[in-house]
N, C-alpha and C positions, 0 to 999 in steps of 0.2 A: 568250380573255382569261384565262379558271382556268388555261391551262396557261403561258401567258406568267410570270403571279402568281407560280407556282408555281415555275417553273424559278428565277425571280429571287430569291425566297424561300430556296430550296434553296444558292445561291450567298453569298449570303450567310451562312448559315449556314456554311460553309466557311469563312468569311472570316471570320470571328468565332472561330472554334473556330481556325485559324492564331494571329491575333491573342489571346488568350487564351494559347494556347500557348508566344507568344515571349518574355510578358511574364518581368520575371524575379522568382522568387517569395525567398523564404527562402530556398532553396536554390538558387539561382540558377535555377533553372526547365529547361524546355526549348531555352530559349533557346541556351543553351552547346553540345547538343549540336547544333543546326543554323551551328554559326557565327556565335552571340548575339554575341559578341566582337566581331565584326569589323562587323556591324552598329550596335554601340555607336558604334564609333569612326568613322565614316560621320557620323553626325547627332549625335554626342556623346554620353554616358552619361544627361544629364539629359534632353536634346532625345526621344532615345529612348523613355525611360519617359514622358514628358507625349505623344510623339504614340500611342501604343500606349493609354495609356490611354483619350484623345479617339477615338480610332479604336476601342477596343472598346463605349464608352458609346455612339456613334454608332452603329456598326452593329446593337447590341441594342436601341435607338431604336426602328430603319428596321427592323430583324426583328420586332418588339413589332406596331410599326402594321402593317406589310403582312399580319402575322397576323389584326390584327382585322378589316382590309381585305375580305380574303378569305374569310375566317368571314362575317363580315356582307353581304357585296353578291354573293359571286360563288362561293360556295359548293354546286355542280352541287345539281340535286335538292333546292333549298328556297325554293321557292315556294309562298304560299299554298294552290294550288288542290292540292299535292303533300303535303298533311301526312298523315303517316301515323300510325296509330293502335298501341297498343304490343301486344303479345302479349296481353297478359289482355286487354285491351278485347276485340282480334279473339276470344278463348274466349269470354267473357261472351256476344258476340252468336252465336255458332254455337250454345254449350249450350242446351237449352230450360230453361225454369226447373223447381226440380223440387217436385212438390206435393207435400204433407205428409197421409197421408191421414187421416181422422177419426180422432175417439178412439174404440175399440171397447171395447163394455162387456165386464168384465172379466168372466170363466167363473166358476161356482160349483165346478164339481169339473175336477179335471184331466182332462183325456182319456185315456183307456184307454189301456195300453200292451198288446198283449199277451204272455202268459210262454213264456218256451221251457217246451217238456215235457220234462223227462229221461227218457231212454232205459234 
């Protein structure tokens, strides 16, 4: 069913970035060079931009949901019993903890060094 989700997902996403694409912008868009023109005149100048419009809100609709769709219900590897834990957790539990050892009472004289002898 994730890979069903998935592919339909994918497909539309093509179909949106098309539709996106033909729209015609300021500069007349992409539209022109695939033969926007003559698609124009097919459904009309006006008919054209209102169905391109509804067809691109729609499809980013249907891409939006089947997104959360799939995040949410069918998403491989997130079940419950499957939660995993992040990096620092897993270090936390592997380090031992680390002891601090007593305060040692402080020396009265430094400790000997001893001197070289010159030769």
């Amino acid at each position: 069913m994730y890979t069903v989700l998935v592919a339909i997902e994918i497909i539309i996403a093509i179909l949106l970035i098309i539709a996106v694409l033909l729209q015609a912008g300021r500069g007349g868009g992409l539209a022109g060079a695939f033969g926007g023109a003559g698609f124009g005149t097919v459904f009309g100048i006006r008919r054209t931009a209102d169905f391109l419009s509804k067809a691109t809100i729609t499809l980013g609709a249907i891409f939006l949901f089947l997104a959360i769709i799939i995040n949410l219900f069918f998403l491989p590897g997130k079940t419950p019993e499957s939660v995993r834990e992040s990096v620092i957790q897993q270090r936390a539990k592997s380090v031992p903890p680390v002891s601090v050892p007593a305060a040692q009472p402080a020396q009265s004289q430094p400790a000997a060094v001893p001197q070289e002898q010159n030769k």
